[in-house]
N, C-alpha and C positions, 0 to 999 in steps of 0.2 A: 794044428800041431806045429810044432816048433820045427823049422825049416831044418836040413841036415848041417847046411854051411851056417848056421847059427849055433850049432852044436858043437862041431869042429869048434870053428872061433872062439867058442865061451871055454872050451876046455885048454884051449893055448893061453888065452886073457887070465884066467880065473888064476894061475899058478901065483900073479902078482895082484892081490886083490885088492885095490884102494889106491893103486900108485901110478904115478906119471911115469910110461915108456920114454926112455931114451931113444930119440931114433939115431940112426946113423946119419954122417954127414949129409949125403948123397940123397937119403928120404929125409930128411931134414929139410934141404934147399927145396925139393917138390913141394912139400908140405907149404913151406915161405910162398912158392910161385903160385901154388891152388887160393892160397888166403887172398893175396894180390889181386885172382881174378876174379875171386870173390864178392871182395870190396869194392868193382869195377862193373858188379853183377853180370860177369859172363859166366853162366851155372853150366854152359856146356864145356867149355872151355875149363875149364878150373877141376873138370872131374877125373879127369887121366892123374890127374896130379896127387890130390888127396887121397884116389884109389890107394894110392902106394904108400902113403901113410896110414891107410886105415889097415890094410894088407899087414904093417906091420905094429899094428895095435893100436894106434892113436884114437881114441876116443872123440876128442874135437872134430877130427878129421870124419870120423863115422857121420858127425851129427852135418854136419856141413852136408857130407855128402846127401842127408836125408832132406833138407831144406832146397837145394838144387834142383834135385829130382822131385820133388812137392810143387818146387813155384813153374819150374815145367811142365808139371803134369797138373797143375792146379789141382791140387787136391790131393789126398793119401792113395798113392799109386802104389801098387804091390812093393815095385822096387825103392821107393821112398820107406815103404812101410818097413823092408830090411835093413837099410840101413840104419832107420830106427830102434828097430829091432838091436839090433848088435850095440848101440851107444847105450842103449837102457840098460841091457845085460850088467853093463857095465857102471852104472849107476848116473846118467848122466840125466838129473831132473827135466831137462830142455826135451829133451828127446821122449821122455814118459808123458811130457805134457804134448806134444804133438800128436803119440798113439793115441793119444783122449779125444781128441779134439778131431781128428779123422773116424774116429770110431773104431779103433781095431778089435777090439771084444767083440764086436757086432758082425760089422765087415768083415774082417779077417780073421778072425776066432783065432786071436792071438791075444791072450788077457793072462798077466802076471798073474803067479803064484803065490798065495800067501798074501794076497790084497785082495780089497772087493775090485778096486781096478787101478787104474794107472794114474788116477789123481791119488790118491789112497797109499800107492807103494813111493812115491814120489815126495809125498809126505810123512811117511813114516823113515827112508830114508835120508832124508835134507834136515828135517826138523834138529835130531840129536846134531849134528854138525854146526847148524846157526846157534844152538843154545849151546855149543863149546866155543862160541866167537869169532865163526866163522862167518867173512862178513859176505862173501859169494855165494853164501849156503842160505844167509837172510836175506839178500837178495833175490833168490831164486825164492824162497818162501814167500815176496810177491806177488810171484804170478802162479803160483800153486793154488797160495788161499784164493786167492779172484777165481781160480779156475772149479773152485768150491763154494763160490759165490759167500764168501766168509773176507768182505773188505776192508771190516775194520781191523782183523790179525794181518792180513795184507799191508793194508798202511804201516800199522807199529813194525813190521820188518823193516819196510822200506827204511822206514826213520831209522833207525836201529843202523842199518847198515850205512846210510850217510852219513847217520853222526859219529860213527867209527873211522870215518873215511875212505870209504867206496865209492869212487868217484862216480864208475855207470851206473850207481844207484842217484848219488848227488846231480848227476845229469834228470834221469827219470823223475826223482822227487819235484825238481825243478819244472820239468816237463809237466808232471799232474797239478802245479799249481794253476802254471797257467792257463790248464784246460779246465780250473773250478775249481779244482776238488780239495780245497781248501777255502775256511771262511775269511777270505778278505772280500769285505764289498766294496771298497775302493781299489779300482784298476793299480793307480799308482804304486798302493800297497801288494797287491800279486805279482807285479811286475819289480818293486825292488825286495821281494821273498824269492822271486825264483830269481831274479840276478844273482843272490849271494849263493846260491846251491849254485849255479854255474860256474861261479867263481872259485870255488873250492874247489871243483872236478877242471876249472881249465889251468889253473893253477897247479895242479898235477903233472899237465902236458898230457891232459884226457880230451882228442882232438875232439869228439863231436860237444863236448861242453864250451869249447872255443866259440863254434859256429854261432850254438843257442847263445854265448852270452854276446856275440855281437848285434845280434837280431835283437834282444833284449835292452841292450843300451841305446840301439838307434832308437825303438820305444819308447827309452824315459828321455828321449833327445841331448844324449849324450853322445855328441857323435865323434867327436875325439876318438874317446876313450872304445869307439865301437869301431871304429877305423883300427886302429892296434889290432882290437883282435881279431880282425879281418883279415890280415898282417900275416898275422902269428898261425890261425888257422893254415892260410895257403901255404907257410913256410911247413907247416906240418903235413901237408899233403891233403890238406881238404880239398876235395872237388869242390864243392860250393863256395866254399873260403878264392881257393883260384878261379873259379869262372867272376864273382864279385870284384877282385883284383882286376881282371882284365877289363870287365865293364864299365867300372871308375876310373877305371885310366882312359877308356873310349869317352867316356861322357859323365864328368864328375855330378850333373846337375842332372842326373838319372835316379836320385837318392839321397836325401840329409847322412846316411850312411857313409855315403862316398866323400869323405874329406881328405881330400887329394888334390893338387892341380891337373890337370889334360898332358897326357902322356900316351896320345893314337898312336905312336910305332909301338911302344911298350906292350898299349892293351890288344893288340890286334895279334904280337910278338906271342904272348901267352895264350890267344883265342888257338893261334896256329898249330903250337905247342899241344892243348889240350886235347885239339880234334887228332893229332900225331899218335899221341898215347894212348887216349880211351876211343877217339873216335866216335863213331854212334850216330845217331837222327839228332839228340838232341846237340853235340859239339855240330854237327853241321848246319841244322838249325840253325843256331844260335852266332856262329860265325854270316850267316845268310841275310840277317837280320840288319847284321852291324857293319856290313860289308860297303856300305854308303857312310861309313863314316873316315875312313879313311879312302887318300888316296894311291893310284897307281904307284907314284913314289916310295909313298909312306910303306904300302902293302909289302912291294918287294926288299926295304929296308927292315921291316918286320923279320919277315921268313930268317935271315942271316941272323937276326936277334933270338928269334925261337930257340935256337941251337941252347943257349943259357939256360931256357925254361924244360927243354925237353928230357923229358927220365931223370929229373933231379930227384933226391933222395931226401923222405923217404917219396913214394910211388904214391901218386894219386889214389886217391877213395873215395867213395861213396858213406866208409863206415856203417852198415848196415848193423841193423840193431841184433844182437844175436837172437834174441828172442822178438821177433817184432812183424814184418808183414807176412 
């Protein structure tokens, strides 16, 4: 049976049916701060936040919250499965595909109305939407049809939606070439198909398309042009894009990628920086590692430099895939 506080909520929600809540300043900024910690993957830290966005209807904010409480509880935990619950209510395909994939029909004898189940209602609402040219409605038709094990309508969204210019589709597209699933039997040719899909999505200023297409050119040993958008990533707040900038600058001969000259106060400047903001095993790992490459000097000349790199705008990420671990 359908929870009480999901009855409540869907009778406050349902008044505006199909539309994007305005939130107020005030849960606005919460909302901005929960994404942050999000992209930073602290799912505990990030939940006081979004609460209060979802408190007052945000949809996003629901599904987030159900992805948090999922990857903490590894698995479809009751309270992951609510806030589930409440995003789907609302039509959010991400979220109908999650209650599938935990099993809540089964489990939680929580199975939509008016579908045989939650791949089913998921696709009956998304479909009419992609086929009026909506390209996040063909994108989300992706990972529906896959979840219907129907690849080949999967693929033709994807396309559909890149070649419209959705860039986190043009990112993915790009992503499935290079893992095969497309016929190039020549490496070179995979790898200059999914460059040009990365290029169109980082060309947008679609950070995690930056990242792939710099991986991608150091590949075709283009390392110029792969250093740029090294560049341009970190300037974006790519975590990977910044910890790659600091390592190039520790030790340019770490990677044909790194085309730069040796800049150890700079790279140690930004390692300091990084552990400042995100911190974690892996920023101190990774400063632990490199810690032999600069000196006591250089070290404490760093720190004074960090002030530059630290909480520049926009905020570091991880950019986690909305749909994805």
């Amino acid at each position: 049976m359908m929870r009480l506080a999901h009855i409540l909520l869907a009778g406050t929600l349902l008044t505006l049916p199909g539309t994007a809540i305005a939130l107020e300043p005030e849960v606005q900024e919460a909302k901005d701060e929960g994404m942050r910690l999000w992209g930073q993957h602290e799912w505990i830290k990030m939940q006081p936040y979004l609460e209060k966005a979802a408190e007052a209807g945000d949809v996003e904010a629901m599904y987030y919250l159900g992805e948090a409480t999922r990857l903490l509880g590894r698995g479809l935990t009751e309270e992951a499965m609510d806030w589930y619950l409440q995003a789907a209510e609302q039509g959010d395909p991400y979220a109908m595909l999650r209650l599938f994939q935990g099993g809540a029909c089964v489990a939680g004898d929580e199975c939509p109305e008016n579908a045989e189940g939650w791949r089913e209602k998921a696709l009956a609402e998304t479909l009419p939407k992609a086929e009026d040219g909506d390209t996040e409605a063909m994108l989300a038709l992706n990972y529906i049809y896959r979840a219907l094990d129907e690849d080949g309508e999967a693929q033709d969204w994807l396309e559909r939606a890149a070649e419209q210019g959705n860039p986190e589709a043009q990112t993915r597209l790009g992503k499935y070439i290079l893992d095969g699933q497309s016929w190039y039997f020549l490496e070179s040719r995979r790898l200059k198909a999914a460059e040009e899909w990365f290029r169109k999505a980082a060309e947008q200023g679609y950070v995690p398309a930056m990242d792939r297409l710099s991986a991608t050119l150091s590949n075709l040993e283009r390392y110029k042009d792969a250093w740029e958008w090294t560049v341009k990533s970190s300037e974006a707040g790519d975590l990977n894009g910044r910890r790659w900038l600091a390592n190039c600058y520790l030790n340019p001969d770490e990677a044909p990628r790194c085309n730069t000259e040796k800049k150890p106060v700079v790279g140690w400047a930004i390692l300091y920086a990084i552990n400042e903001e995100v911190g974690g095993p892996s920023s101190e790992r990774s400063m632990r590692l490199r810690r032999d490459q600069v000196t006591d000097e250089q070290c404490e000349e760093a720190k004074s430099l960090a002030e530059e790199w630290q909480n520049k705008q926009p905020p570091l990420s991880n950019f986690p895939p909305r749909f994805g671990f």
